[in-house]
C-alpha positions as CSV (number, residue, x, y, z in Angstrom):
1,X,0.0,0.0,0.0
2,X,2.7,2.2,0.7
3,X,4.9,1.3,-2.2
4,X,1.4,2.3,-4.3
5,X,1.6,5.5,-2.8
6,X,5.3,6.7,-2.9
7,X,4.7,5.5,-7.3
8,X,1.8,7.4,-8.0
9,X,3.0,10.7,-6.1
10,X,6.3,10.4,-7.7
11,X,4.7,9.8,-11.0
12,X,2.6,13.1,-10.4
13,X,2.7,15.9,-13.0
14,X,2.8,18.9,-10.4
15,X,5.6,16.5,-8.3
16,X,7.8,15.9,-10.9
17,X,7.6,20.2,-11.1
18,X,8.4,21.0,-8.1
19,X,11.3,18.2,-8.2
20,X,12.9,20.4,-11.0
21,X,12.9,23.6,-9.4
22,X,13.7,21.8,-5.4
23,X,16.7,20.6,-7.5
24,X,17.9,24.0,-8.2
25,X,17.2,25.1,-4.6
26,X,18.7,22.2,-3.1
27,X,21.7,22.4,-5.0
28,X,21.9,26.5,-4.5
29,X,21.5,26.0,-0.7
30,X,24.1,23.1,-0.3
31,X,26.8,26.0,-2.1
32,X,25.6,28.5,0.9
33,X,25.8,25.9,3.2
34,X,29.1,24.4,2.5
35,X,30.7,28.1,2.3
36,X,29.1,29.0,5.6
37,X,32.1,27.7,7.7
38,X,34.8,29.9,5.9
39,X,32.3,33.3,5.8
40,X,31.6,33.2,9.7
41,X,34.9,33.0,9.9
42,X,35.7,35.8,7.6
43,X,33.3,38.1,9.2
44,X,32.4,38.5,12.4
45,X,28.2,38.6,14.1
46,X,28.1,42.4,13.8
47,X,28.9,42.7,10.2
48,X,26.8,39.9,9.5
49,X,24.2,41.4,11.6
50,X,24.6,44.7,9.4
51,X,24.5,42.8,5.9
52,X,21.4,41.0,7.0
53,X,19.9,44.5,8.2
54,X,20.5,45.7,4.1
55,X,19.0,41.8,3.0
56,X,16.1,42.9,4.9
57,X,15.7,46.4,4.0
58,X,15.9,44.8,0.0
59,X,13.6,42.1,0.7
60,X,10.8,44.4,2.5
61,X,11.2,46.9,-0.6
62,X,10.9,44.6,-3.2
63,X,7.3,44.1,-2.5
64,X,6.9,47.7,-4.2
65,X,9.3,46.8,-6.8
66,X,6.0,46.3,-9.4
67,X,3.3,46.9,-7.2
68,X,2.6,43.0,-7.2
69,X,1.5,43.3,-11.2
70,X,4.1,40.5,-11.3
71,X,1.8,38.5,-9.4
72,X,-0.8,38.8,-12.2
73,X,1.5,37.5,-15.3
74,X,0.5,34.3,-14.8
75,X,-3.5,34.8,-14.7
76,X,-4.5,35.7,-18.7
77,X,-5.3,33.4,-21.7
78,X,-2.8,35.0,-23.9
79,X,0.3,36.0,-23.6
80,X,0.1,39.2,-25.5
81,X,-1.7,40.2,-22.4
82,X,0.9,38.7,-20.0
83,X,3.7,40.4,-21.7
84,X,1.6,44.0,-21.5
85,X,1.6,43.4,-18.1
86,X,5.1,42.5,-17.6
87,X,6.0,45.4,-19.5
88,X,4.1,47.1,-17.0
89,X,6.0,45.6,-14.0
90,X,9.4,46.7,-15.6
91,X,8.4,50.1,-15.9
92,X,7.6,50.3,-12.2
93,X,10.6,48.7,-11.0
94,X,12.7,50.9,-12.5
95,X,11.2,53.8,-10.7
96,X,10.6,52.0,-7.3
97,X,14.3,51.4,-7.2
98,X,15.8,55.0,-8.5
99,X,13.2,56.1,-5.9
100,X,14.2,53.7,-2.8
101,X,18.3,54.2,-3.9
102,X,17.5,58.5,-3.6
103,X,15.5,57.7,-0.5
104,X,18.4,55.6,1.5
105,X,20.9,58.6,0.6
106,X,18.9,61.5,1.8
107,X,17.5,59.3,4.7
108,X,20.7,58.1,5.9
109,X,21.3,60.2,9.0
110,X,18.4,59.4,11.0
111,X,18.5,55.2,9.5
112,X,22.0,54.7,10.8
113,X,20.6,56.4,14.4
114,X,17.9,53.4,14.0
115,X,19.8,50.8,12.9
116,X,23.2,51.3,14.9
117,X,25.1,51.3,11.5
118,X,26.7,55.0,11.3
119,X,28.0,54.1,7.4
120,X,24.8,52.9,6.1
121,X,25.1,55.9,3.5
122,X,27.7,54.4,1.9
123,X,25.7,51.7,0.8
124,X,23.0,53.8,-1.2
125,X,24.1,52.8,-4.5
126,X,24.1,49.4,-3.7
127,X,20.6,49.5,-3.2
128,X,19.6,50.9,-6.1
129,X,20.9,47.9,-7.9
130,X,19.8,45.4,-5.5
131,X,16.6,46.4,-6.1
132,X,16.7,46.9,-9.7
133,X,18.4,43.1,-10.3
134,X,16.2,41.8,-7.8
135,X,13.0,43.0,-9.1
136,X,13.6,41.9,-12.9
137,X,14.3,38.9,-11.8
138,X,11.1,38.4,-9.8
139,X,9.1,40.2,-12.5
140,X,10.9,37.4,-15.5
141,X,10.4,34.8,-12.5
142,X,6.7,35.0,-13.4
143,X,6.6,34.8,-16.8
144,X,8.7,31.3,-16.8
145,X,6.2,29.8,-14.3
146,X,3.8,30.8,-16.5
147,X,5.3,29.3,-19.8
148,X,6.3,26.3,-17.3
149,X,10.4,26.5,-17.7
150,X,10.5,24.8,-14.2
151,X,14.0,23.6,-15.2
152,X,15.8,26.7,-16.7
153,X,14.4,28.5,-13.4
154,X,15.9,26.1,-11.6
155,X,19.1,26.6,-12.9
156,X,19.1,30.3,-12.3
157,X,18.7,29.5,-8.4
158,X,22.5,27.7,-8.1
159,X,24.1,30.5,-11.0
160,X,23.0,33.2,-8.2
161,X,24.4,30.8,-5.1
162,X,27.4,30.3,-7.2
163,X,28.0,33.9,-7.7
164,X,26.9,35.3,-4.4
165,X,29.0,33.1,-2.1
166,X,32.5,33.6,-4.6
167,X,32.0,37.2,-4.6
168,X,31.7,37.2,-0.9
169,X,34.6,34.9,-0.3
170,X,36.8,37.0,-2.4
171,X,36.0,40.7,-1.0
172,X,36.5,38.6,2.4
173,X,40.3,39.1,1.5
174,X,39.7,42.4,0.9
175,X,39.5,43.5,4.9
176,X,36.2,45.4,3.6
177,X,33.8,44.4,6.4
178,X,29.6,44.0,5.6
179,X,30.5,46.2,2.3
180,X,32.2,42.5,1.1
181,X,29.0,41.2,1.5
182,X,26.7,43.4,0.3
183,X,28.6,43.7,-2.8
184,X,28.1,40.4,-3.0
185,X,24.6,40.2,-2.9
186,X,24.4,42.5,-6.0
187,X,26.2,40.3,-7.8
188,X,24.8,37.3,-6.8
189,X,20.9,39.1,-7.5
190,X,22.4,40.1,-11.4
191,X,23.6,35.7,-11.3
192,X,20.1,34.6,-13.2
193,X,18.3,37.4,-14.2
194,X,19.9,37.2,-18.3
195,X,18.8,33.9,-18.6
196,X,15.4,34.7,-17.5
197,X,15.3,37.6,-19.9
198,X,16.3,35.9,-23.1
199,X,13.9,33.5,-22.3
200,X,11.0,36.4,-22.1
201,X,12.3,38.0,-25.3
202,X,12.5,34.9,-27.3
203,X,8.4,34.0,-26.6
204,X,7.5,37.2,-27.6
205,X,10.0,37.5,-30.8
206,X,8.6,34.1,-31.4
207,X,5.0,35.3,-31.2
208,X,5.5,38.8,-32.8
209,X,4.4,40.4,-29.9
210,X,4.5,43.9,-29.4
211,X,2.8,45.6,-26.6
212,X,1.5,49.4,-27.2
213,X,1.3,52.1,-25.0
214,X,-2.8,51.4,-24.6
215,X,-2.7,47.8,-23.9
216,X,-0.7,48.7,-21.4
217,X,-2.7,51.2,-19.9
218,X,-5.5,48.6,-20.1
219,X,-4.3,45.7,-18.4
220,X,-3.0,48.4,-15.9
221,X,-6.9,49.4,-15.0
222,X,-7.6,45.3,-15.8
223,X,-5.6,44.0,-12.8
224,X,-5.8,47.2,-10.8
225,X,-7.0,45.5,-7.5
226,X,-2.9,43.7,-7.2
227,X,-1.8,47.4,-6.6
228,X,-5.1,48.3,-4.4
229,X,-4.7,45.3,-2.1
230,X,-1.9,42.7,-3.2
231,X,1.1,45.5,-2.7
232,X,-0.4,46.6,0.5
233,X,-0.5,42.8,1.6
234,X,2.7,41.6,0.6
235,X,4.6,44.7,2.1
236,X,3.0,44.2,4.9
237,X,3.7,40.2,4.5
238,X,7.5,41.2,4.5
239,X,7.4,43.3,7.3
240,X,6.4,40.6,9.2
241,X,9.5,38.4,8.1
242,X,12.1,41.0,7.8
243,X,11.5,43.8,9.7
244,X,12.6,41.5,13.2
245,X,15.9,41.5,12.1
246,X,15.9,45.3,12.0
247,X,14.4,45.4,15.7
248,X,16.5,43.3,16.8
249,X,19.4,45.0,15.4
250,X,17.9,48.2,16.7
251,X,16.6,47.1,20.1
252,X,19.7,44.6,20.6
253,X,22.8,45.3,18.7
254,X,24.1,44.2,15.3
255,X,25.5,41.4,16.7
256,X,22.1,39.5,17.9
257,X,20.9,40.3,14.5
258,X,23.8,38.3,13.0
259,X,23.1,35.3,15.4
260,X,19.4,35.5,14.0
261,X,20.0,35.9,10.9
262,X,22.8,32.9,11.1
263,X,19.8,31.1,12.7
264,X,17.4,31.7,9.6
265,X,19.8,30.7,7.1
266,X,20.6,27.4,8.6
267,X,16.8,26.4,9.1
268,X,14.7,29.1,7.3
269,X,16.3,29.6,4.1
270,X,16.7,25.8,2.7
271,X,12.7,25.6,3.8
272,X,11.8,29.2,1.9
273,X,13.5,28.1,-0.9
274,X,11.9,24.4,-1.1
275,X,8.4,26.4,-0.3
276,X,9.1,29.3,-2.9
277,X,9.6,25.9,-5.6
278,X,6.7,24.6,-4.6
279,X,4.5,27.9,-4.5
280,X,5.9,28.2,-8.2
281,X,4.3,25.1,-9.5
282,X,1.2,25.5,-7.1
283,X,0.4,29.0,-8.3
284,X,0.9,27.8,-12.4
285,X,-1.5,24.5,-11.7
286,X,-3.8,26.2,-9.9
287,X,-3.9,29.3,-12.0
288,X,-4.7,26.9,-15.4
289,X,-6.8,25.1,-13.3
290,X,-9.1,28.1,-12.2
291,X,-9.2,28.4,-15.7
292,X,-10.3,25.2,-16.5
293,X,-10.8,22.6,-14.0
294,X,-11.4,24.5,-11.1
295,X,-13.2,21.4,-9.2
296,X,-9.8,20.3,-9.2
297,X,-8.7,23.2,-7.2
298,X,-9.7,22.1,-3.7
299,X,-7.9,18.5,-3.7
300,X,-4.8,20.3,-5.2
301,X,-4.5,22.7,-2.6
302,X,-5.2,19.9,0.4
303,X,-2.4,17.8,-1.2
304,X,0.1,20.3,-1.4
305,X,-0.5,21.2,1.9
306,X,-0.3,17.6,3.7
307,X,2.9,16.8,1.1
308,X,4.8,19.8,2.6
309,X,3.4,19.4,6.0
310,X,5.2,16.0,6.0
311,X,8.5,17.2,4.5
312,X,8.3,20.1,6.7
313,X,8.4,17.8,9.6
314,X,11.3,15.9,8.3
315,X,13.2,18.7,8.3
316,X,12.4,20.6,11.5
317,X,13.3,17.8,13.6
318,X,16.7,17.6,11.7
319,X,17.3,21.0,12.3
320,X,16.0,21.4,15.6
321,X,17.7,18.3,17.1
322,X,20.5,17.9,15.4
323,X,22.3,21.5,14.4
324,X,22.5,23.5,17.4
325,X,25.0,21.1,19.0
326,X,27.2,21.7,16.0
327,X,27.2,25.3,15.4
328,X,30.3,25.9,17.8
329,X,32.5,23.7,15.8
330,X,31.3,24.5,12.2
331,X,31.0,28.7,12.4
332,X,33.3,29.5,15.3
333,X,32.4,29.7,19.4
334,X,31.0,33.0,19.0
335,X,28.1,31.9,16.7
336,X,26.9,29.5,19.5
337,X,24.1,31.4,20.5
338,X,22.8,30.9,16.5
339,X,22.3,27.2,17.5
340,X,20.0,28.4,20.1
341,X,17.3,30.6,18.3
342,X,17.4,27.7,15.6
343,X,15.8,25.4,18.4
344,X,13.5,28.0,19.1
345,X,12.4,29.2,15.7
346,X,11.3,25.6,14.5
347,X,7.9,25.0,14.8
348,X,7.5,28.5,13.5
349,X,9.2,27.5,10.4
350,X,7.2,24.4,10.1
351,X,3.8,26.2,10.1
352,X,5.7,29.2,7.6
353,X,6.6,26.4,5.0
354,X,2.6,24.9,4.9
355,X,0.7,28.3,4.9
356,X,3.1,29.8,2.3
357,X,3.2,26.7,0.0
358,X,-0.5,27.4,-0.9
359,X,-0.2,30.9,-0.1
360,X,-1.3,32.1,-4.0
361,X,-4.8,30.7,-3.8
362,X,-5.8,34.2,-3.2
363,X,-4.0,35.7,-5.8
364,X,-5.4,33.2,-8.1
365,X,-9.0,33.5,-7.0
366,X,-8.6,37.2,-6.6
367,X,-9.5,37.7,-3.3
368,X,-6.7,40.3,-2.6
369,X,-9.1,41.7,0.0
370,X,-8.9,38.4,2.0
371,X,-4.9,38.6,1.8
372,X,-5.1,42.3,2.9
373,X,-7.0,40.9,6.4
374,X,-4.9,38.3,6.8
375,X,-1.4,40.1,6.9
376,X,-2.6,43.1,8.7
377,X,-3.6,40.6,11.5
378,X,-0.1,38.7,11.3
379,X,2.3,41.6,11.1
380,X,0.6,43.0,14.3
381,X,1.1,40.1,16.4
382,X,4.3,39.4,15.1
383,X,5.4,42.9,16.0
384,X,3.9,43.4,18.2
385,X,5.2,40.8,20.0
386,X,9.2,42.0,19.6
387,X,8.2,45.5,20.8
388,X,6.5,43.5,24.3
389,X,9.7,41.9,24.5
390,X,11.8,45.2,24.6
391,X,9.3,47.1,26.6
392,X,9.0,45.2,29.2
393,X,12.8,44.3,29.6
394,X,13.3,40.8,28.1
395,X,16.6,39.7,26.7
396,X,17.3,38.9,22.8
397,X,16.4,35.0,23.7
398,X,13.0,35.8,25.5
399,X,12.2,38.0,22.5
400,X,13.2,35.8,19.6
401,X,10.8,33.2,21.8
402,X,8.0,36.1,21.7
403,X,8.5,36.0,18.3
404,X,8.2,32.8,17.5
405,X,5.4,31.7,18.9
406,X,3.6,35.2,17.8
407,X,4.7,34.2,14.0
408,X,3.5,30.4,14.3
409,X,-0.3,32.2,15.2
410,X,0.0,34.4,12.2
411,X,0.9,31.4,10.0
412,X,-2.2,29.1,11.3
413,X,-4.1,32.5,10.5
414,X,-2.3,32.8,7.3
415,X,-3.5,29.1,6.0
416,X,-7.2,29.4,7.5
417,X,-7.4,32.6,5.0
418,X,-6.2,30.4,2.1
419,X,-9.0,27.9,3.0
420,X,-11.8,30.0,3.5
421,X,-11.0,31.5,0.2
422,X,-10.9,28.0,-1.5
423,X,-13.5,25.9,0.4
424,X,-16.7,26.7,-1.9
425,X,-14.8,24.3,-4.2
426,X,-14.3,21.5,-1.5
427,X,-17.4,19.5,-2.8
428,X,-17.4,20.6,-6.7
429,X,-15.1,17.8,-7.9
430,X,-17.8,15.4,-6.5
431,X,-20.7,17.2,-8.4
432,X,-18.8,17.4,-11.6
433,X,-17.9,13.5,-11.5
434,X,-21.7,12.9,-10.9
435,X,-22.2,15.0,-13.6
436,X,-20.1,13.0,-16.1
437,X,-21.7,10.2,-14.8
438,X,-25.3,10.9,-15.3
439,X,-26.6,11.2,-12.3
């Protein structure tokens, strides 16, 4: 019975997807991984801390990057329509990141009070194109799920690793502090983003596409509600992962933040990656199935969720069980304390890795107004929780442990909105098979 099982889900369609683009990840991660060792060494908690205070700043700032129209590539019939609206995404990005590189120079006095990081003006250029090669790449990320180039997407995920970790292990040498690091995040960002685009223009060379000023405009007004609620949602989304790091830089010093953020790359960032694969294949199924099929929506979202629930757990009890005892000897004694929050950030992970994984149902079903509830309610508690922590006196443990189990709430909250926005189909597959049948 088992073996029955283990053939027909390795022989499924949407499987065998997210097998291609895991590969990617899993390779990509294992490069990080394996370099880990020589870059803790290299640089020390505080400039970690600093260069995971700048990831963060990106990360929460690329949610503007298009004004989620990216999110919305994937939805049309035709691709003359998709490519209007990736057109449109490019357009923005380009002026969300001139705009957020301007902003971090003029705004640099009063930041580096914040963020204890007095030469964070220094690094304004560098956001500009962290942004910029960042958001093209998310924006061309969309258009290959939706033309299903699972395995050329994968292999933009270890070109990045590859170039991130190098560049970071050769301005190591340098003596050049977090600025090593963030230089090589740039580079690493820039890693798959030709690929991606050659792939774009080669579809719509293929197709003789070429998008005018008014269909534009159009799909603009068309898919207006990912800009009235989506961008709204997933800034606020990214607060909610991101923005701790910055508190805890701010509240606790540079070097907890580099002991968290040591902490999330160990556990979170191998799971994020598997979950961002597997969110890529869910949202292109679902979004043809919605199309189509959509009484096979419901039993594609409830095995997606139980499949990564069980791979989830695999992996969390590795993590949590296994790696803190091993931190001292792999990353150095003073990264210790990074085996500690990854025992207490587990279970948060786990329940981050199921709700995200199906995450897109909302987007698919357009029901931005349900994913506009449901992160206004999890960034609050998740915050909300740090700032308790500081103001009434706990140490950096006692308010990573706030955190935690404030962000495992927000993630059971986060899948309940998912299926309340997909349960109307729970029964439909049944009706259409009756249907077929005659009855």
């Amino acid at each position: 019975m088992m073996l029955k099982y283990l053939k027909k889900f390795t022989l499924d369609s949407f499987f065998r997807n997210v097998v291609v683009l895991a590969r990617g990840t899993v390779i990509s991660q294992i490069l990080i991984l394996l370099t880990l060792p020589l870059i803790t060494r290299f640089y020390n908690p505080s400039e970690y801390g600093v260069y995971s205070m700048y990831t963060s700043i990106i990360s929460i700032m690329l949610m503007l990057v298009s004004f989620s129209y990216e999110n919305a590539i994937t939805l049309p019939r035709e691709d003359r329509v998709a490519s209007s609206i990736l057109s449109l995404s490019l357009r923005i990005c380009v002026f969300v990141s001139l705009l957020g590189g301007i902003g971090v120079y003029f705004l640099a006095n009063p930041l580096s009070v914040w963020t204890n990081e007095p030469d964070i003006k220094e690094y304004f250029a560098f956001f500009f194109f962290s942004l910029l090669f960042g958001g093209i790449y998310q924006i061309l990320n969309a258009w290959s799920i939706r033309k299903k180039y699972f395995k050329q997407i994968s292999r933009t995920k270890y070109t990045q690793s590859i170039s991130l970790v190098s560049s970071q292990l050769i301005f190591s040498g340098i003596g050049m502090g977090p600025l090593g690091l963030i230089i090589g995040d740039v580079i690493g960002r820039l890693g798959g983003l030709i690929p991606q685009w050659r792939l774009w223009r080669k579809d719509i060379d293929k197709q003789s596409i070429k998008v005018t000023r008014e269909e534009i405009k159009e799909s603009a007004y068309r898919y207006r509600r990912f800009p009235m609620f989506s961008t709204a949602s997933n800034l606020l989304n990214s607060l909610g992962i991101y923005l701790p790091t910055i508190l805890l830089a701010a509240f606790y010093g540079p070097q907890v933040a580099g002991w968290f953020a040591l902490g999330q790359r160990i556990l979170g960032s191998p799971m994020t990656l598997i979950t961002t694969s597997v969110m890529s294949v869910y949202l292109s199924e679902s979004s043809q199935y919605m199309l189509h099929s959509p009484h096979k929506m419901y039993p594609l979202f409830i095995k997606t969720a139980r499949n990564v629930f069980l791979i989830g757990v695999a992996i969390v009890l590795v993590m949590v069980f296994i790696a803190p005892s091993t931190f001292s000897f792999l990353f150095g004694n003073e990264w210790e304390k990074s085996g500690q929050f990854v025992r207490i950030l587990g279970f948060m992970y786990l329940s981050q890795f199921v709700a995200n994984s199906v995450g897109t149902t909302i987007d698919v079903m357009e029901r931005q107004d349900l994913h506009l509830y449901r992160e206004i309610i999890r960034t609050t508690i998740v915050l909300g929780a740090i700032l308790l922590a500081k103001y009434t006196g706990q140490d950096a443990v006692t308010a990573v442990m706030y955190f935690s189990t404030a962000a495992t709430l927000g993630y059971i909250i986060h899948f309940g909105m998912s299926w309340t926005a997909i349960k109307k189909y729970r029964y439909l597959e049944e009706e259409t098979q009756e249907v077929e049948r005659g009855i």
